[in-house]
FIVO-9531 format. One record per residue (C-alpha): residue in one letter; x, y, z. Coordinates in Angstrom, 1 decimal, padded with zeros to 4 digits. Layout:
# FIVO-9531
atom aa:A east:X north:Y up:Z
...
This chain:
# FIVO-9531
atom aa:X east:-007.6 north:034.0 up:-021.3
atom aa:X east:-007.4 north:033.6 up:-017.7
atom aa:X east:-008.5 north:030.0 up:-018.5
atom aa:X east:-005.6 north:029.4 up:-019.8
atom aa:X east:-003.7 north:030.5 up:-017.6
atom aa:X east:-005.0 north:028.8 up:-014.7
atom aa:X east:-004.3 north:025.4 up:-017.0
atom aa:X east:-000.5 north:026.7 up:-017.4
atom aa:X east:000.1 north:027.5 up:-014.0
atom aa:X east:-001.3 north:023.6 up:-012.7
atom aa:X east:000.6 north:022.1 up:-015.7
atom aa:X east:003.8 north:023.8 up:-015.2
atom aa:X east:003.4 north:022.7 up:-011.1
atom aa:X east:002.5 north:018.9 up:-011.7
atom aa:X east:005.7 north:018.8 up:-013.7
atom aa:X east:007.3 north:020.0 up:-011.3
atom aa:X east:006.1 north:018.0 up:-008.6
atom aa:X east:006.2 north:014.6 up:-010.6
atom aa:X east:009.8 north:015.3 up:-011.4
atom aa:X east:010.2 north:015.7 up:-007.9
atom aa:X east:008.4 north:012.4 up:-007.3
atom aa:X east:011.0 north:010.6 up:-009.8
atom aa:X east:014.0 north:012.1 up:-008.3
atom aa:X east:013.0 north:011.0 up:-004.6
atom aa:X east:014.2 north:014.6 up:-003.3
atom aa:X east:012.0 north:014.6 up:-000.2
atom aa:X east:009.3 north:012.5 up:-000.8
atom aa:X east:010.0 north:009.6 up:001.0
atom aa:X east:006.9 north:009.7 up:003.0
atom aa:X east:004.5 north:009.3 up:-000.6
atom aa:X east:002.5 north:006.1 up:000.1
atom aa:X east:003.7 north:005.0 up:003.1
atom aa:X east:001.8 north:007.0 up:005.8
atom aa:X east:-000.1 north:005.0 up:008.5
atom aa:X east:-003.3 north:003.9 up:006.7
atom aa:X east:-001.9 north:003.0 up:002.8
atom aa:X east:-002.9 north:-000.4 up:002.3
atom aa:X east:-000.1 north:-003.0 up:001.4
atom aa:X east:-000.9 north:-006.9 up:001.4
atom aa:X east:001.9 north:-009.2 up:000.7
atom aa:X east:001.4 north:-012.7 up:000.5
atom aa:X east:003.4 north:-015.4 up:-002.0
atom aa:X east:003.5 north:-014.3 up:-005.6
atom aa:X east:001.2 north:-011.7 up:-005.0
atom aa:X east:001.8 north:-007.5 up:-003.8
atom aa:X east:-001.0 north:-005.1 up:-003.8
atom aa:X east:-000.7 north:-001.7 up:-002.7
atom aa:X east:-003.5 north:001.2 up:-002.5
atom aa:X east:-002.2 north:004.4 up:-000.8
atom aa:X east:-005.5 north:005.6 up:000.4
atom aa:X east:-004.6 north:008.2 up:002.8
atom aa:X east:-001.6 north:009.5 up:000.6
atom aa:X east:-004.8 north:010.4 up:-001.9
atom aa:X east:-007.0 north:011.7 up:000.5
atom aa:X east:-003.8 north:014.2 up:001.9
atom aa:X east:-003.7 north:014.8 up:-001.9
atom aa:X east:-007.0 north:015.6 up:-002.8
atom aa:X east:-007.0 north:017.9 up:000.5
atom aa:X east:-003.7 north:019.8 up:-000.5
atom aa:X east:-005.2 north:020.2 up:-004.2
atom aa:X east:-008.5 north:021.4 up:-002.8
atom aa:X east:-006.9 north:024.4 up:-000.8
atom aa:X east:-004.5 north:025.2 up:-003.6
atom aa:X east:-007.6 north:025.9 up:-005.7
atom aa:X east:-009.4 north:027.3 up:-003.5
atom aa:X east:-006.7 north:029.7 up:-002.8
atom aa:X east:-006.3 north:030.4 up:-006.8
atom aa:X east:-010.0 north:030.8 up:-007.4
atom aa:X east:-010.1 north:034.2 up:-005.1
């Protein structure tokens, strides 16, 4: 039961957060911090927001950790 809880909980707060994302309230910073990769060259764009994953994977790990307790 708690289970399922938990999985409620994270679903109902990644829907929130991705329709945050689509409505750009705030989030202007998401993939373009100092160290996100972007290469532009003729006919060709390639972008890889590495640190915007690894602030990601840091928030998510604290949030769980906080939630596990």
């Amino acid at each position: 039961m708690e289970m399922g809880k938990l999985l409620v909980t994270v679903g109902l707060a990644l829907a929130l957060v991705g329709a945050l994302l689509m409505s750009g309230v705030g989030f202007g910073w998401v993939g373009r911090l100092p160290g996100d990769i972007h290469v532009e060259r003729d006919g060709f764009s390639f972008h890889f927001p590495i640190v915007t994953c690894l602030l990601v994977s840091l928030i998510l790990t604290v949030l769980l950790a906080l939630l596990r307790r």
